[in-house]
C-alpha positions in Angstrom: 69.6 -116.0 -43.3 68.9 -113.0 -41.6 72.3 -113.9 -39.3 74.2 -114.9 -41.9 73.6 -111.4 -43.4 74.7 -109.3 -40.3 77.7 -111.5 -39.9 80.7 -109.6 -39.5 82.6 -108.9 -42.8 86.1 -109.6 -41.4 88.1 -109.0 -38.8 90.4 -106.3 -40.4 93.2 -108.7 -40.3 96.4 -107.1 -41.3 100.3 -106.1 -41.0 99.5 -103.3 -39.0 96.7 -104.5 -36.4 95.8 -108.2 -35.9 97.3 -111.7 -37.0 100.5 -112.8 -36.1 102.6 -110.0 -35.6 102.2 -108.2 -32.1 102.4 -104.2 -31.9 106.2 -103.3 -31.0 106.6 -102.1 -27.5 104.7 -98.6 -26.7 103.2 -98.7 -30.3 99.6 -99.1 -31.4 97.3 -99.3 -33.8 93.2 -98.3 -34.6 90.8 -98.7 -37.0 87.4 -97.6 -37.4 85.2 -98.7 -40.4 82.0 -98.1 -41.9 80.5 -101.3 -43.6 77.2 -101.5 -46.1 75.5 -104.9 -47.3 73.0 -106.1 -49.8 70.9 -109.4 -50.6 72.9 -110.1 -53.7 70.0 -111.0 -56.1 68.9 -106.9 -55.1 72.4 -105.6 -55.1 72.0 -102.6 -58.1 68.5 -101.9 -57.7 68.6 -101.1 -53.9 72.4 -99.3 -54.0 71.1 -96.6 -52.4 69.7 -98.4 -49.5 71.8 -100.5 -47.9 70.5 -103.4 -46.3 72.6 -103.3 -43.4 74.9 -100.6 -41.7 77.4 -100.9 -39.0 80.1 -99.5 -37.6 83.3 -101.4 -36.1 86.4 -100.2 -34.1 89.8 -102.1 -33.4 92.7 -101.1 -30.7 96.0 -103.1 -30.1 98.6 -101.7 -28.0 102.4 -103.1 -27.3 102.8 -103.7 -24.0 105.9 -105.6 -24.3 107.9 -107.1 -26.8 105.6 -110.5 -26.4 102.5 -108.8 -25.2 99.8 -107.3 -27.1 96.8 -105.7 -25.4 93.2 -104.2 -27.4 89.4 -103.8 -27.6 87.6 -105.1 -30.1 83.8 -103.6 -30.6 81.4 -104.3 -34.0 79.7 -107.8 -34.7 80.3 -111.0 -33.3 80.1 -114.0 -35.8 76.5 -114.9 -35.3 75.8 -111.6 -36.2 75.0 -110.0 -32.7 76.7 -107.1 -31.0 80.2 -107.2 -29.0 82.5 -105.8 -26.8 85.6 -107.4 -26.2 89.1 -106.7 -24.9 91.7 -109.4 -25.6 95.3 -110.0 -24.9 97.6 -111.6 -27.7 100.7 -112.9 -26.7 103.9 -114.5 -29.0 104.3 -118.3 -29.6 107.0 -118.1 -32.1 107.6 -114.5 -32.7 110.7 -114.6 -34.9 111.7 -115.1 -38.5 109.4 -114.9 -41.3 107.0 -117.3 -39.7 104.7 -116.3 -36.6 102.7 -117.7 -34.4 100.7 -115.6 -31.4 97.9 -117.1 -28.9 95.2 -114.6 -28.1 92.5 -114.8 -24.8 89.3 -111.8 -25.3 86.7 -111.6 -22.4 84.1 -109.5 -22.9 79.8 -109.4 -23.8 78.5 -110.6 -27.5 74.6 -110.0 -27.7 74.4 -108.9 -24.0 75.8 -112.1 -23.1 79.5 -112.9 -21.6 81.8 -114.3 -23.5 85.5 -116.2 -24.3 87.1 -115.9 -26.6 90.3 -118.1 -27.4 92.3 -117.5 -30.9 95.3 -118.5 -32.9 97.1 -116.8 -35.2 99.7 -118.0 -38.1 101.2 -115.6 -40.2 104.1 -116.0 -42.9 106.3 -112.9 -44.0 107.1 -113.2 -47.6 109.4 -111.1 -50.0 106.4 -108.8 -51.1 103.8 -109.1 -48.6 102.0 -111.9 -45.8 100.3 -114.6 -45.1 97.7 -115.4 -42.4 95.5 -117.5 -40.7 93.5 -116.4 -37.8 90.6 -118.9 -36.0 88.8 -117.9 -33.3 86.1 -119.2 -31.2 83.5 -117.2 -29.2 82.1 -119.3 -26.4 78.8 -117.8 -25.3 76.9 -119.0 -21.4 74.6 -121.4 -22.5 74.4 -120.3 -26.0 76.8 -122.4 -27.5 79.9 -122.0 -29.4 80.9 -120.1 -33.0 83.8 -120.4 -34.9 85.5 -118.0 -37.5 88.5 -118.6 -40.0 90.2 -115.7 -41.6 92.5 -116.7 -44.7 94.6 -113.2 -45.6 96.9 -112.6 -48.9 98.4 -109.5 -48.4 100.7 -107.6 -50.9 102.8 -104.4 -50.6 103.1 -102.3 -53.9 105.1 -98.7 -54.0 104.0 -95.6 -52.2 102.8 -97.5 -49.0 100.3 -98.9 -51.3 98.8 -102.5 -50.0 96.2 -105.2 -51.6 94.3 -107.6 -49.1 92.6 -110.6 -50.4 91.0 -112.3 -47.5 88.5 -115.6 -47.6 86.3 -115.2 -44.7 84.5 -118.5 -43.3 83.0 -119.6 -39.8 79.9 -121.9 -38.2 78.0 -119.8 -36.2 76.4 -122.0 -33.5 72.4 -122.7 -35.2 73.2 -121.5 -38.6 74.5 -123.1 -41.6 78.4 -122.6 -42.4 79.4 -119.2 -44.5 82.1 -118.2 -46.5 82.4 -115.4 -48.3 85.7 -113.2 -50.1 86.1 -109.9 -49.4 89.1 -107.5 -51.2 90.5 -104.2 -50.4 93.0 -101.8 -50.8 95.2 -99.1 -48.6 96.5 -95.9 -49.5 97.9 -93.6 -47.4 96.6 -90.4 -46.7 98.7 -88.9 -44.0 102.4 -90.3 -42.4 100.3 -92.7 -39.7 96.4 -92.6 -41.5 95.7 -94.7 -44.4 92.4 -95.7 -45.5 91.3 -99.2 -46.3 88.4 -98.6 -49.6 86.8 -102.7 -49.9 84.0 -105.1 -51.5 83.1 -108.4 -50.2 81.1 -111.2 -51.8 79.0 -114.3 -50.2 80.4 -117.9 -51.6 78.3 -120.0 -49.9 75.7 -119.9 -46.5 75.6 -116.2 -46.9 73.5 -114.6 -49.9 75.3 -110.4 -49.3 77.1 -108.0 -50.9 78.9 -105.7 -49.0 81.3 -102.5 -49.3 83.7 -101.5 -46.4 85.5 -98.1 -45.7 87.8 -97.6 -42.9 90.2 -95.2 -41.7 93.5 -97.3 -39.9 96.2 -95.1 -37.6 98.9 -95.7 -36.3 100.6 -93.8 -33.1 
């Protein structure tokens, strides 16, 4: 359970970093954040003392017009450390819906790793849809898997809501899903801040709370 409790609380999918839609040429985007976990059953009496503290960062940058480069550093799905730098390239990258492969290489828990993906997004009147699967293939440790499910929604004054169902089957441990919320306000013309909550449904027994600070240059 242990595992299931350090599993990473997302992958910060959204319009601006991640999912189907590539960084335009010359443009990229970061995000740090700060994320804070309980045992549910213990969530108001230990409030103070958070379970479980890490810290993530994200980079994409455009290299072309079907070519998206970036780092990705935090918590791998089983729970252990990574370091990965990917490449995410365009399958279908016109018209409302959107498609993009991605290929990471990197070290989760010390160990190397691959890491294929695919991406589905939808672009609706008001907001998105995504889908984003990975799989991180460990040497000789097996393989996890990770499905992101991401409602987005724009509102006035830059304002966005993320709804996001997190689920994956990290290789030894039971299957997890859990639903984590957030929303982004803007605090400068390329910083916003992402202020979330995220609950366990099933295989994981956590609450969490997530900060992050996303740029854009």
């Amino acid at each position: 359970m242990h595992a299931l409790i350090c599993t990473l609380l997302g992958t910060g999918a959204t319009p601006l970093g991640a999912g189907a839609w590539l960084q335009p040429t010359g443009r990229g985007f970061a995000s740090t954040t700060t994320r804070l976990s309980w045992a549910q059953e213990q969530t108001v009496q230990n409030w103070p003392r958070a379970e479980l503290r890490y810290d993530t960062f994200y980079l994409e940058y455009g290299a072309s017009r079907r070519l998206t480069f970036g780092t990705d550093l935090g918590r791998s799905i089983s729970g252990g450390g990574k370091a990965v730098g990917f490449v995410r390239f365009a399958l279908l990258g016109t018209g409302p819906l959107r498609i993009a492969g991605e290929l990471g290489l990197g070290q989760i828990e010390g160990v190397r790793a691959l890491r294929p993906g695919l991406s589905v997004g939808v672009g609706l009147e008001q907001g998105w849809l995504n889908a984003d699967l990975l799989a991180e293939i460990r040497e000789a440790e097996g393989t996890d898997y990770k499905l992101d499910l991401t409602l987005g929604v724009r509102l006035p004054k830059k304002t966005r809501l993320i709804l996001q169902l997190q689920s994956g089957a990290p290789q030894g441990d039971s299957p997890f899903a859990r639903l984590a919320s957030s929303v982004v306000l803007p605090l400068r013309r390329r910083l916003q801040i992402e202020i979330g909550a995220s609950q366990g449904l099933t295989g994981d027994d956590s609450s969490g709370l997530f900060m992050g600070l996303w740029s854009e240059f």
